[in-house]
C-alpha positions as CSV (number, residue, x, y, z in Angstrom):
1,X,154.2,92.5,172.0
2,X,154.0,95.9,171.1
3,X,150.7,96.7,173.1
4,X,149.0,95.2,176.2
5,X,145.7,95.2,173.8
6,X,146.6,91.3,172.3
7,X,143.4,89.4,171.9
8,X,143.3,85.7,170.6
9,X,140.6,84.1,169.6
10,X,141.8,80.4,169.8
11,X,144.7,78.1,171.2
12,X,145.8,74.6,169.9
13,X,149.5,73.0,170.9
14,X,151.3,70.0,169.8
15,X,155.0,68.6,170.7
16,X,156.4,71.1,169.0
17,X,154.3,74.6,168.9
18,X,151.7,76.3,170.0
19,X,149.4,77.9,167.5
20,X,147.0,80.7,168.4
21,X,144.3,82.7,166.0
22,X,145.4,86.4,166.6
23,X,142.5,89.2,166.4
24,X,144.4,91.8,167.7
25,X,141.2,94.4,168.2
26,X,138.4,94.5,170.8
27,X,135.7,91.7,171.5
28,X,133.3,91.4,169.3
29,X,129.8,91.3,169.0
30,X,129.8,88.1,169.7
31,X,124.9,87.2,169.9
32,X,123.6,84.7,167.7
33,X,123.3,85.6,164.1
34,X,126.0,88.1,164.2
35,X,128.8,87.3,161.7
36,X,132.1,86.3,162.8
37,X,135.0,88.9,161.8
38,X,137.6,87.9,159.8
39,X,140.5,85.9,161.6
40,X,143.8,85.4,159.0
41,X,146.1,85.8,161.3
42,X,148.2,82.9,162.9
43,X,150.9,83.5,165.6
44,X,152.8,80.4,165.9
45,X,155.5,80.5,169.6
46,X,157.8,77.9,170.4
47,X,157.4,76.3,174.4
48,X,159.6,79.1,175.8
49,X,156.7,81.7,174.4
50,X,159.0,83.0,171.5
51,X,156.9,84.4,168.4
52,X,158.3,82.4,165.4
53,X,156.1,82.9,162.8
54,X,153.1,85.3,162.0
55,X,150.9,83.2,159.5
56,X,148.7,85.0,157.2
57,X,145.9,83.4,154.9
58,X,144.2,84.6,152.0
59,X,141.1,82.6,154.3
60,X,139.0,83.4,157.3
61,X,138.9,80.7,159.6
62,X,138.3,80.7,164.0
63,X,139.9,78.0,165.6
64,X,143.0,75.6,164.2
65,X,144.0,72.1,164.7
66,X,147.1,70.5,164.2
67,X,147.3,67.1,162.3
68,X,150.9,65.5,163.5
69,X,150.6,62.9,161.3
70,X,150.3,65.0,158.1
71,X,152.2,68.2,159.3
72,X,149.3,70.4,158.7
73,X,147.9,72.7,160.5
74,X,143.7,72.5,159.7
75,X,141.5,75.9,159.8
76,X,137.6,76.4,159.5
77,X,136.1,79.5,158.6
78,X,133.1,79.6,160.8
79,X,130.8,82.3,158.1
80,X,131.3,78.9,155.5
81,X,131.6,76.0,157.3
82,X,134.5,75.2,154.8
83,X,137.7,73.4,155.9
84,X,141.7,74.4,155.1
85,X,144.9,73.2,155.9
86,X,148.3,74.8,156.0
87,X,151.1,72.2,155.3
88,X,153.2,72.6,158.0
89,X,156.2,70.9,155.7
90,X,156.6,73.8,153.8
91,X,157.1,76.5,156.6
């Protein structure tokens, strides 16, 4: 990585990747009430700790899950409560 200054906000793995929600900036402000900053960023690393991908969204979401059944990688934007999924298939 270019700087030492690499946060992440979350962490999922299957058989295959390991997935993490990149911030990239200093903690937040993190009380109740205050809204959650905008997380689009996926760095995807194989099990040797390569980077392979660098996902970005057109969505905000904070933590992922990965669904090995459907290949998809499922997001939630915590400021919505909605759910998305990224079809891993087509990466």
């Amino acid at each position: 990585m270019e700087s030492m200054n690499v946060f992440y906000n979350h962490v999922h793995a299957d058989d295959n990747y390991i997935y993490a929600t990149y911030w990239g900036k200093e903690p937040w402000d993190d009380r109740f009430g205050v809204e959650v900053p905008i997380f689009n960023t996926i760095h995807v690393f194989d099990w040797n700790g390569n980077l392979l991908y660098k996902l970005t969204t057109d969505k905000s979401f904070f933590r992922v899950w990965s669904d090995p059944v459907r290949k998809r990688l499922y997001t939630i934007d915590m400021n919505t409560d909605e759910v998305y999924y990224i079809d891993l298939k087509e990466l």
